[in-house]
C-alpha positions, 0 to 999 in steps of 0.5 A, a space after each residue: 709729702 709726696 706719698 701723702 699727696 698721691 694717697 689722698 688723691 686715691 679716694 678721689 681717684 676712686 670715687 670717679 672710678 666708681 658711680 656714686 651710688 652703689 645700687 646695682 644698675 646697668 650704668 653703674 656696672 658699666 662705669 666700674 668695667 670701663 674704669 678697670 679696662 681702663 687702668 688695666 690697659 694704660 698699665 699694660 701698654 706702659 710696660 710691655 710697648 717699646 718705643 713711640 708706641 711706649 710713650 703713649 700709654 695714657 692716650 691708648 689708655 684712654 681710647 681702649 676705654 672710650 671704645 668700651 664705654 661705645 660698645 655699652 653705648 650702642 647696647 643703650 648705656 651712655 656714659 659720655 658727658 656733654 660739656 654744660 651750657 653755662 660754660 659755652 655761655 659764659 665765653 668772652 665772644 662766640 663766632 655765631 652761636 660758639 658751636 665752632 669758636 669760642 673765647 674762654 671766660 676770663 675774670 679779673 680779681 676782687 679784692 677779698 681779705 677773706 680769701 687772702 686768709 684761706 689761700 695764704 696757708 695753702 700757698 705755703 703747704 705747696 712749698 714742700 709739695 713742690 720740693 718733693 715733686 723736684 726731687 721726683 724729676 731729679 730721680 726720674 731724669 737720671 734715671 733715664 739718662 743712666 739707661 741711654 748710657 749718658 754721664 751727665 749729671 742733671 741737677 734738678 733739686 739743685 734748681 728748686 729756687 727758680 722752680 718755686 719762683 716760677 711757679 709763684 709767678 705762674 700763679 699770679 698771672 694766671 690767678 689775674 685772668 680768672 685761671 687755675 692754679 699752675 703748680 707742677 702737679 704731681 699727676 703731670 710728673 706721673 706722666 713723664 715718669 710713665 712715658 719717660 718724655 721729659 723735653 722742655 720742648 714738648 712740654 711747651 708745645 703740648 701747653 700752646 696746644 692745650 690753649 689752641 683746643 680751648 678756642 674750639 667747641 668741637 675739640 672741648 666737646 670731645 675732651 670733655 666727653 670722654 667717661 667719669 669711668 676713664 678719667 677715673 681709671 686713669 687717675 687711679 694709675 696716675 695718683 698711685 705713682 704719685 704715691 710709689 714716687 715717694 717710696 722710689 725717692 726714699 730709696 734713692 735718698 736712702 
């Protein structure tokens, strides 16, 4: 399952690590240089920096490529993105014209049997998706605590029950105010593996960071202004250790 979900996600990962349209142009070419710095560099940082600075390969990864993507910038070639009107519009309230601060839009549900229909097959299929990301964590966490010498035991796959039921709970109350799916991502799990944080702590903090940005213009616009190319570049990385886990897991499992 979980090589299957990293494979799938490469042709997405690909198909915004390249332009849509295979003409070759200026823009074009730049988006492909800028993806492949990207994931050139974030794989470098990740294996060869020690310490703190090893644990943010990704970040690094991304501002080695938005800086690249500034140099064709100032030669004329802009691959930054602008956050669309209609989403600051759509706020539930703005201080002034929302350029400063603004409530994210929230929706409440409607009934549709419809829906229910085309969702209920997809919430059983995460069920083995979330299995295999617990065993993922399981092999990751041990492994880090075998090399900094520790001989506890961490029982991750042992608490799949609580993983599912929190992630149904999860679901429910975001899906009420209009939110995204809160499953635990394969990519997110990629990223622990890839700067090996896997605190509890940090993780909550970086979630009640996450909702603070999203109050502030000026910080959703730099977010969302980073290049397809460097989220593409990214992804490539991210969703080939998806795959790759799955490899490590049958291994471990044997």
């Amino acid at each position: 399952v979980a090589m299957c979900v990293g494979l799938t996600l490469a042709g997405k990962a690909l198909g915004e690590a390249s332009p849509a349209s295979a003409e070759l142009t200026a823009e074009n070419v730049a988006w492909t240089i800028v993806a492949l710095v990207t994931l050139l560099s974030t794989i470098l940082y990740a294996r060869y920096l020690k310490g703190l600075l090893g644990q943010l390969p990704l970040l690094r990864g991304v501002l080695t490529g938005s800086v690249v993507a500034g140099i064709f910038f100032a030669t004329g070639t802009n691959l930054f993105r602008e956050v669309p009107a209609a989403a600051l519009d759509a706020s539930l309230w703005k201080l002034g014209d929302g350029s400063i601060f603004a409530v994210p839009a929230f929706s409440l549900p409607k009934v549709s049997w419809t829906a229910v229909a085309a969702i209920m097959p997809i919430a059983i299929a995460t069920i083995p998706e979330s299995t295999a990301h617990m065993y993922q964590l399981d092999l990751y966490v041990n492994d880090v605590a075998r090399k900094k010498g520790s001989k506890k035991k961490y029982d991750l796959v042992g608490l799949l029950d609580r993983n599912l039921i929190g992630d149904g709970i999860c679901d429910m109350i975001s899906g009420v105010v209009g939110g995204p799916a809160g499953t635990n991502y394969g990519e997110n799990i990629s990223t622990m593996a890839i700067t090996k944080v896997f605190s509890v702590p940090v993780l909550m903090v970086a979630a009640v960071i996450a909702m603070i940005v999203s109050f502030f213009t000026p910080l959703i616009q730099v977010i969302y202004g980073i290049p397809q190319g460097v989220i593409g570049g990214l992804e490539v990385y991210l969703f080939g250790a998806i795959a790759a886990q799955g490899v490590a897991i049958m291994i471990e499992k044997k």
